[in-house]
C-alpha positions as CSV (number, residue, x, y, z in Angstrom):
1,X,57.3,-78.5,17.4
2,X,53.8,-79.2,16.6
3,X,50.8,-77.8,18.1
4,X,47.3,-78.5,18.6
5,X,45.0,-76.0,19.2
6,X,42.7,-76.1,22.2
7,X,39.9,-74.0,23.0
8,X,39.6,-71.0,24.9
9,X,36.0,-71.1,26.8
10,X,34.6,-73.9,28.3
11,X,31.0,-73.0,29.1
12,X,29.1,-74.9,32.1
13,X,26.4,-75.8,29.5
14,X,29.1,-77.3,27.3
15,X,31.1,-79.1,30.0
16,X,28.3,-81.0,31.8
17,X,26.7,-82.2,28.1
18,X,30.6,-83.0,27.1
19,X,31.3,-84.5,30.5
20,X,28.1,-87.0,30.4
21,X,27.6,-87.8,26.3
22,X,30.8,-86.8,24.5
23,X,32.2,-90.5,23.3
24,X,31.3,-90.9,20.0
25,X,30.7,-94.3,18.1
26,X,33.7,-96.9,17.9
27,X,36.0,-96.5,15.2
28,X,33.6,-99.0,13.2
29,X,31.0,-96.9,13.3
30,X,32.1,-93.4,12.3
31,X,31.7,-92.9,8.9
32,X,33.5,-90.8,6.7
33,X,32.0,-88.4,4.0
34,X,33.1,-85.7,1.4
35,X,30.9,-82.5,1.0
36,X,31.4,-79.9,-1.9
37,X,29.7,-76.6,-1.0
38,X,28.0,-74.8,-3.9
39,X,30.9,-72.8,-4.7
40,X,33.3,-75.8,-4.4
41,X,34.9,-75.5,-0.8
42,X,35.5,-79.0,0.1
43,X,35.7,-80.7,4.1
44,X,35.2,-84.2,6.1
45,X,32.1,-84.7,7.5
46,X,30.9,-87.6,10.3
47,X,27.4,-87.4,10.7
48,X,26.7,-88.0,14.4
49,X,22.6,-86.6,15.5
50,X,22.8,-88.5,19.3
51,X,24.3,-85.4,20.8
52,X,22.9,-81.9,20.2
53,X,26.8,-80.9,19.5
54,X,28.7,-79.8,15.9
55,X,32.3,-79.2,16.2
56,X,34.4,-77.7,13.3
57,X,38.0,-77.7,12.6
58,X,39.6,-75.9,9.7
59,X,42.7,-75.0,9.2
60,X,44.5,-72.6,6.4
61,X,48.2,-73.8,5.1
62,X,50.9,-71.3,6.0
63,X,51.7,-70.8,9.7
64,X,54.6,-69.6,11.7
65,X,57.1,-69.9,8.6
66,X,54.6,-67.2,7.1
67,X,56.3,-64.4,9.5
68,X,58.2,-61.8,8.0
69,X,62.2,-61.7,8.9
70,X,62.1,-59.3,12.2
71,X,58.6,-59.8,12.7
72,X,58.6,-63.3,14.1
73,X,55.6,-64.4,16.7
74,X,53.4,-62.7,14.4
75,X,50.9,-65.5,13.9
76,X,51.2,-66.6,16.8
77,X,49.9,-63.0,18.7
78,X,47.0,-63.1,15.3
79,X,45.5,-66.2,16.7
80,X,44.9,-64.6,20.1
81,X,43.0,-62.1,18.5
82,X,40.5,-63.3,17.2
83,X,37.9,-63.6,19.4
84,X,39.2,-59.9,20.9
85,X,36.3,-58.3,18.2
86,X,35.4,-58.7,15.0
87,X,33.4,-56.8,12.3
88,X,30.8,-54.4,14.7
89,X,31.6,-56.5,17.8
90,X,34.6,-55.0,19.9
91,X,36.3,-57.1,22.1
92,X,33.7,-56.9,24.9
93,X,30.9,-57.6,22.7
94,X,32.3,-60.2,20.9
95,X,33.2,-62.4,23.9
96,X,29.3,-61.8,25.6
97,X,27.7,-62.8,22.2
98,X,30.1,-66.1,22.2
99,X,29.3,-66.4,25.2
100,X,25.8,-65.8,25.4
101,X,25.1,-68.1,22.3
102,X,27.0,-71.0,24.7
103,X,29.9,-71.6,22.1
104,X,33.8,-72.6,22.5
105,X,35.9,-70.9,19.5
106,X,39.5,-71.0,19.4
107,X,43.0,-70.2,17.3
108,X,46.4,-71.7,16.8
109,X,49.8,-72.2,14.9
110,X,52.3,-74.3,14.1
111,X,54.7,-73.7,11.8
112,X,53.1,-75.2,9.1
113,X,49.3,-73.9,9.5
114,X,46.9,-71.5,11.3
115,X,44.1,-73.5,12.6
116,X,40.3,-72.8,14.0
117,X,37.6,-74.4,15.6
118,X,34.3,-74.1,17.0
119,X,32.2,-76.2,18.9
120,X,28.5,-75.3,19.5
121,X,25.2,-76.7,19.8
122,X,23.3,-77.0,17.0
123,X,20.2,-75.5,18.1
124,X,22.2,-71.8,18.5
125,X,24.0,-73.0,15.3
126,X,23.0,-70.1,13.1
127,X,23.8,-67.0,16.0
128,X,27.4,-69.2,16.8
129,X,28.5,-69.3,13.1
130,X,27.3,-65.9,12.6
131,X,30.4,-65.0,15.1
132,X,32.7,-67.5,13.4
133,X,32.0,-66.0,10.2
134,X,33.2,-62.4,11.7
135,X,35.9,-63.8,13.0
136,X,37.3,-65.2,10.2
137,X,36.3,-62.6,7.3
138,X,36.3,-59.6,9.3
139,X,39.1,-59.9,12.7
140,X,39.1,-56.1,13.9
141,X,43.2,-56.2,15.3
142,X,42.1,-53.0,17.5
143,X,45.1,-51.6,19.1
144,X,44.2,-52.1,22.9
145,X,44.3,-55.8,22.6
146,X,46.9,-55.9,20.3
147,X,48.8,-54.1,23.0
148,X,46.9,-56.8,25.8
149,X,47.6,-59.7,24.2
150,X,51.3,-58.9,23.0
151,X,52.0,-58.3,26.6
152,X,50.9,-61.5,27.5
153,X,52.8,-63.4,25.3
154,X,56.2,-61.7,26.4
155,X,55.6,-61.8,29.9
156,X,55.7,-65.6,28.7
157,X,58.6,-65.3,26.6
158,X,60.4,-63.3,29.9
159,X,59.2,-66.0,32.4
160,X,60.7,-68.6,29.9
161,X,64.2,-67.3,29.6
162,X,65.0,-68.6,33.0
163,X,63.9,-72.4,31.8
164,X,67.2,-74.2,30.6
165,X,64.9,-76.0,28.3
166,X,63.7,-73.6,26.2
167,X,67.5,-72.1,25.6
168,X,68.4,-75.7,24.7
169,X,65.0,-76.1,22.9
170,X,66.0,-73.1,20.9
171,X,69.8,-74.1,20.4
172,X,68.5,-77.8,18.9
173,X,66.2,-76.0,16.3
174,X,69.3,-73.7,15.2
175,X,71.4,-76.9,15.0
176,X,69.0,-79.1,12.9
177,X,67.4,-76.2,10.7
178,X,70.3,-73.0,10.7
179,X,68.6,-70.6,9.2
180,X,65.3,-71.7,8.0
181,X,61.9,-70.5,9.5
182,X,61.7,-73.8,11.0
183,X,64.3,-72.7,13.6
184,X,62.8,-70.1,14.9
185,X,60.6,-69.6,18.1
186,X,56.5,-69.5,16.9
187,X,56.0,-67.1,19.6
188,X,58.9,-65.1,18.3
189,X,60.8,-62.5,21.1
190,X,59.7,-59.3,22.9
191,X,61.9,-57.1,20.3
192,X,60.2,-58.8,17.1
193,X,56.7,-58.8,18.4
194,X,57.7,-54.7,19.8
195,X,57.6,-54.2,16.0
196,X,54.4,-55.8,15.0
197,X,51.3,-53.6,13.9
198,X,48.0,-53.9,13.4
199,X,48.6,-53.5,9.6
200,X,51.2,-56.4,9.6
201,X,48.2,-58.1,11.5
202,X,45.7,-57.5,8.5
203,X,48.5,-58.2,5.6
204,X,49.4,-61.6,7.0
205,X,45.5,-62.7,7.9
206,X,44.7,-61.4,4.0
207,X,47.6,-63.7,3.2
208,X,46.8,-66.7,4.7
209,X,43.3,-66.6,4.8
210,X,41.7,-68.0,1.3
211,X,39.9,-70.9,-0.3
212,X,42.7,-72.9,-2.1
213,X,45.0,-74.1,1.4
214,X,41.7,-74.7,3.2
215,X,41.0,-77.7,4.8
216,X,38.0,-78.5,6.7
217,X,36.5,-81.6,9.3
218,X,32.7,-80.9,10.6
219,X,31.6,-83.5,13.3
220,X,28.4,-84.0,14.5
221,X,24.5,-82.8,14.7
222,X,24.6,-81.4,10.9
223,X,23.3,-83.2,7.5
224,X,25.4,-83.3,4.4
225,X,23.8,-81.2,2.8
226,X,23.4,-78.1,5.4
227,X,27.2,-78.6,6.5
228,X,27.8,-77.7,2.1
229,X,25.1,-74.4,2.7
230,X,27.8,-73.9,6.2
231,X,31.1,-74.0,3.8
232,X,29.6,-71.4,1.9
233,X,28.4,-69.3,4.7
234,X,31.5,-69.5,6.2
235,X,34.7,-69.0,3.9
236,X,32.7,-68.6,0.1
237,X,33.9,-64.5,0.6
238,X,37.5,-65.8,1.1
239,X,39.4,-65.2,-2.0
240,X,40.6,-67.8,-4.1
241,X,43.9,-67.7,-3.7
242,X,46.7,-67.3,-1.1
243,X,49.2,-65.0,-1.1
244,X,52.3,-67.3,0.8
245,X,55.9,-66.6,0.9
246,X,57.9,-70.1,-0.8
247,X,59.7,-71.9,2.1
248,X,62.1,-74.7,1.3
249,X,62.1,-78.1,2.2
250,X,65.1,-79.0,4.1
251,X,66.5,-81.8,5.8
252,X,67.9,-81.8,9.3
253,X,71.4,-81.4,10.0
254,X,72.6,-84.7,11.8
255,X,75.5,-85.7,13.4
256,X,76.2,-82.9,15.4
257,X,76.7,-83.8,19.4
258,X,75.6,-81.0,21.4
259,X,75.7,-80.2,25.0
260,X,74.1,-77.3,27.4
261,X,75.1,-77.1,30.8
262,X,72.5,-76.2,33.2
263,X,72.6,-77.5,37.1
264,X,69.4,-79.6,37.1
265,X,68.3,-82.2,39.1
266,X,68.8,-84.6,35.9
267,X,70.4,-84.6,32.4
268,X,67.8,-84.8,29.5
269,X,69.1,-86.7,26.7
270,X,67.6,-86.4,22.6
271,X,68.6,-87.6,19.7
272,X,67.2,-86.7,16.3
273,X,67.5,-89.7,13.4
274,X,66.1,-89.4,9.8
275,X,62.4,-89.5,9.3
276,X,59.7,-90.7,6.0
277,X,57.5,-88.6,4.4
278,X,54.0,-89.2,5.7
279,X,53.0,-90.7,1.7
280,X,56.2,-92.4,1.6
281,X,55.5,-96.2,0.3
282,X,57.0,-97.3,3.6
283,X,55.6,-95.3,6.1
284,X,53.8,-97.0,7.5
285,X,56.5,-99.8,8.0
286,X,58.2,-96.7,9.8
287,X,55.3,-96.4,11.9
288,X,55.6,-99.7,13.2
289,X,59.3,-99.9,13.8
290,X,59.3,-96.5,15.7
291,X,56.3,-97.8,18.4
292,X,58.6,-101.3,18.6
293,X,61.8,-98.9,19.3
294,X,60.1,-96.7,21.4
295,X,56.6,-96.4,21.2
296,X,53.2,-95.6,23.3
297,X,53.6,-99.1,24.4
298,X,54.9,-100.2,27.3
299,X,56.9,-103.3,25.2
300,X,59.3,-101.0,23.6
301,X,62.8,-101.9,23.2
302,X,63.6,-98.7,25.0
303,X,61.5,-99.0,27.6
304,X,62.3,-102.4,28.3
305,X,66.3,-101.6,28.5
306,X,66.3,-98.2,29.6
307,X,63.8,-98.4,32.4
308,X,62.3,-101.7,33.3
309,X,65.6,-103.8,33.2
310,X,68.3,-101.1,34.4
311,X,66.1,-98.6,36.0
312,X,68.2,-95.5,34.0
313,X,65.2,-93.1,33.4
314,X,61.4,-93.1,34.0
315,X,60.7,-93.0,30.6
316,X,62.2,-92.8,27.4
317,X,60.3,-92.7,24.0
318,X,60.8,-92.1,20.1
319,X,58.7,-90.8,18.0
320,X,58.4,-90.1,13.8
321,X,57.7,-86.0,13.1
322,X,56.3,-84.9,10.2
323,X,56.3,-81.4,9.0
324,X,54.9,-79.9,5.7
325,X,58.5,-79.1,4.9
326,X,61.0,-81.8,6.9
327,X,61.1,-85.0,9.0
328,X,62.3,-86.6,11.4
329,X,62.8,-89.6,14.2
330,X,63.0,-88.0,17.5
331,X,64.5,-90.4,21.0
332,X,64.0,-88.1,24.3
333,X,64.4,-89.5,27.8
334,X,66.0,-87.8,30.9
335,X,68.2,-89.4,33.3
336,X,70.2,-89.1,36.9
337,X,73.9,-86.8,35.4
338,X,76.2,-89.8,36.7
339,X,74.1,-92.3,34.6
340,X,73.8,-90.2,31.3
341,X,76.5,-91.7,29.6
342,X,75.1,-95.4,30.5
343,X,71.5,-94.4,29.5
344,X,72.9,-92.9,26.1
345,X,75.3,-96.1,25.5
346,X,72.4,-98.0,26.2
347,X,69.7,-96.2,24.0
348,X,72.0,-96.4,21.2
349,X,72.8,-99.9,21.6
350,X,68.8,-100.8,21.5
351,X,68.9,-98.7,18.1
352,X,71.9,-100.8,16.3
353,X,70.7,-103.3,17.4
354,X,67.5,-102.9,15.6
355,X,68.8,-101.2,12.2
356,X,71.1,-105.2,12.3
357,X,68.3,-106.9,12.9
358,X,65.0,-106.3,13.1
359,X,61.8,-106.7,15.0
360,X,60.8,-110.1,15.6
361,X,57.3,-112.0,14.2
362,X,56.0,-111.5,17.8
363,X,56.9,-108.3,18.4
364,X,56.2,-106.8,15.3
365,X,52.3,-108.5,15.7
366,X,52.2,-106.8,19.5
367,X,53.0,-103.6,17.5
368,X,49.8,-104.1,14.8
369,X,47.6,-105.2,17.7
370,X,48.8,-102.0,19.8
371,X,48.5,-99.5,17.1
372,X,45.4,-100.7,15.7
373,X,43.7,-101.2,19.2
374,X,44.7,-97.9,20.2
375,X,43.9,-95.9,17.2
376,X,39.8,-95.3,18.1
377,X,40.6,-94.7,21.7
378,X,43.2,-92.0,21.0
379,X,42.3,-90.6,17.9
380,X,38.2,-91.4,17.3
381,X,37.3,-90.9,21.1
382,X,35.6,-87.5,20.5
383,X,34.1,-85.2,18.1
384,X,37.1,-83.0,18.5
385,X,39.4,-85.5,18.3
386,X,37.7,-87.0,15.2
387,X,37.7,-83.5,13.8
388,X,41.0,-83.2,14.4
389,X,42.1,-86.2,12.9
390,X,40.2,-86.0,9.7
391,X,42.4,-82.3,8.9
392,X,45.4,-83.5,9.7
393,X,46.0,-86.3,6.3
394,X,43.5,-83.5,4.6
395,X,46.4,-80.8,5.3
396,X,49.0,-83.3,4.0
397,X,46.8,-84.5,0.9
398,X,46.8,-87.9,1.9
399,X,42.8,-88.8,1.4
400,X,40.5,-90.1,3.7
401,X,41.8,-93.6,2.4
402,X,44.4,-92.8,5.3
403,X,41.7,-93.3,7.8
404,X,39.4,-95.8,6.1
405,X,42.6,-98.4,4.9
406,X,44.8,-97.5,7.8
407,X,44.4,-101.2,9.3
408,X,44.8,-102.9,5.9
409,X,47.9,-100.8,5.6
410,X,49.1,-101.9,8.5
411,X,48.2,-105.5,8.6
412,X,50.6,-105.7,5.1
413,X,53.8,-104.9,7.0
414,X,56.5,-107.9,7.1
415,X,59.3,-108.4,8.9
416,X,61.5,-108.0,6.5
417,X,59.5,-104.4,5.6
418,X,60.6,-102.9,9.2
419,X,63.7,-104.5,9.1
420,X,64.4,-102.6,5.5
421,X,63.0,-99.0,6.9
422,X,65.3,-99.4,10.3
423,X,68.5,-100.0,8.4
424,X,67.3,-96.8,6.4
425,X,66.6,-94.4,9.3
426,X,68.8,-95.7,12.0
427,X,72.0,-96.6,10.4
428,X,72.8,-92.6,10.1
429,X,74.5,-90.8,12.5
430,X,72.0,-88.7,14.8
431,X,72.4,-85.3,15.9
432,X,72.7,-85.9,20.0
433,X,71.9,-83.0,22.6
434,X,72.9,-83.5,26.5
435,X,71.3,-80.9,29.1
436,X,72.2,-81.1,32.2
437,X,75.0,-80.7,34.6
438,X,78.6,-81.4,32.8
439,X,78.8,-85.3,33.1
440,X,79.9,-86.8,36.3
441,X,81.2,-90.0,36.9
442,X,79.1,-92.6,38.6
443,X,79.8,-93.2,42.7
């Protein structure tokens, strides 16, 4: 459910400079800095002048859930328009000046947020943000590539509808969320986006697009103070204010057992469990229970049970979701049909187990040593990736003492802290959905 925008144009300049100098400074190093612009636009910045490279990632609150009722997939198909002309530039102009001024720009949304970035080198800096500006104060929506683009995304949607897992996919939003945004498909369906103009295109980028639910990272060869005179260039004619329809919080229906019979190869198995709020007081006690259940590491209870000692799936993992409006624990493996049963007996044994007892001293120091270890190589390992992970808190107002106290944070969990949070999250009944041929007894 969430999504992470990637861009659109490698250029051969880019990819052999990215290929041979991309990795940044280890997590140590990077430091962190605020920048107000002139007119009070605020973003993350990490100075970095070894690599002739600036990426920027912004992104605006209000994404999919921002679709009118009947007119779902409409941010999705804006976000593939951007770069299709904008201002003077019509589509074919627009993409020959990106690409002539050896720039990667891209678009996205989740449900929660319309995101962009650019990543250019700083000596074409001025002619690349030039095009970035026009894209984001001035998209043109021309009809052709509306009509391109839409056809596109349901030739998608078409090719899709044969994939049991997307009909499941769809079937365990409706189940968790009813009828809130949240349960709808971001890319929406071929009669909804049959209905979407170019002035619906225009109402929800005017929306959307304004200073106040903007949040901004900039990464690399750029000073603080020419990255403020860039806020400014970029998103000071913006107005003020969004214009956002209200959408509820709401908190997933659980304890529902589902099932959707599909003759597959293998039965996929997910349970959905109570999550934290990201600035919850224990989150990060959360955090570290949910890599011990079923984390990135290979020492996870369920991958321990599930596939190293019984060989029942291939893998199986858990993970804690955070949306601006809803979370949740998520457990997703996939297993042989005549072994489904077992592997979901099992899975939920690992999880009582846990919400009785707790981690363990040693296991819940392999946990800090995993998650702290891992954090630079995953998250710092590139300007993108540091870009990236500087808007995300931003987006959830969480301060860059997220980033800069994460391990301190961390370090402070006890025992008896994850053994608290589990008996809080997994004690409750999950919702459970089964997909995959109707069960079958083993031979």
């Amino acid at each position: 459910m969430t999504y992470l925008p990637m861009l659109r144009r490698p250029l051969a300049i880019l990819a052999a400079l990215l290929t041979l100098l991309l990795a940044l400074p280890a997590q140590a190093e990077v430091q962190f800095q605020q920048v107000t612009s002139p007119k009070g636009i605020k973003a993350w910045l990490v100075e970095d002048h070894s690599l002739p490279l600036i990426t920027i990632r912004f992104a605006f609150e209000g994404g999919t859930t921002q679709d009118p009722v009947g007119k779902e997939g409409l941010a999705n198909l804006m976000t593939a328009l951007f770069d299709e002309g904008a201002g003077d530039l019509d589509s074919e102009a627009f993409q020959i000046a990106l690409d002539n001024v050896g720039a990667e720009m891209g678009f996205a949304a989740d449900n929660d947020a319309l995101y962009g970035s650019m990543r250019l080198l700083s000596e074409q800096r001025d002619e690349a943000l030039d095009l970035l500006k026009l894209a984001i104060e001035a998209p043109r929506f021309d009809q052709n590539p509306i009509d391109r683009m839409r056809a596109q995304i349901v030739a998608g949607i078409v090719a899709s509808a044969k994939d049991p897992g997307k009909a499941a996919q769809t079937l365990w939003a409706q189940a968790l969320y009813g009828e809130h945004p949240y349960a709808r498909r971001r890319e929406g369906n071929p009669e909804t986006l049959a209905s979407v103009t170019a002035d619906d295109l225009r109402a929800l980028h005017k929306a959307i697009f304004a200073r106040a639910n903007l949040h901004v990272a900039i990464v690399g060869d750029i000073d603080a103070a020419d990255a403020a005179q860039v806020l400014d260039m970029l998103f000071g004619a913006l107005p003020e204010q969004p214009a956002l329809t209200p959408v509820a919080d709401i908190e997933p229906v659980l304890g529902k057992d589902l099932e959707v019979n599909y003759d597959l190869p293998q039965t996929a198995i997910y349970l959905a469990y109570p999550g934290i709020k990201r600035d919850a007081p224990d989150y990060f006690a959360a955090y570290l229970m949910n890599e011990i259940l079923g984390g990135r590491s290979i020492l996870s209870r369920l991958t321990a049970e599930v596939r190293e000692q019984r060989g029942l799936a291939y893998n199986i993992s858990s993970a804690l979701l955070n949306f601006q409006h809803t979370e949740m624990l998520i457990i997703g493996t996939a297993t042989r049909p005549d072994r489904a049963e077992e592997t979901l007996t099992v899975a939920q044994d690992v999880i009582a187990r846990l919400a009785k007892d707790g981690p363990t001293a040693a296991e819940l120091a392999s946990a800090k040593k995993y998650v702290i270890g891992s954090y630079p190589i995953n998250e710092l390992n590139s300007s993108s990736a540091i870009a990236n992970t500087l808007v995300g808190p931003d987006l959830r107002n969480l301060g860059i003492d997220h980033l800069t106290r994460r391990e301190e944070l961390i370090e402070a969990v006890s025992v008896e802290d994850v053994k608290a949070v589990a008996a809080k999250l997994l004690t409750v009944k999950p919702t459970t959905l089964l997909i995959g041929p109707q069960a079958q007894p083993a031979p």
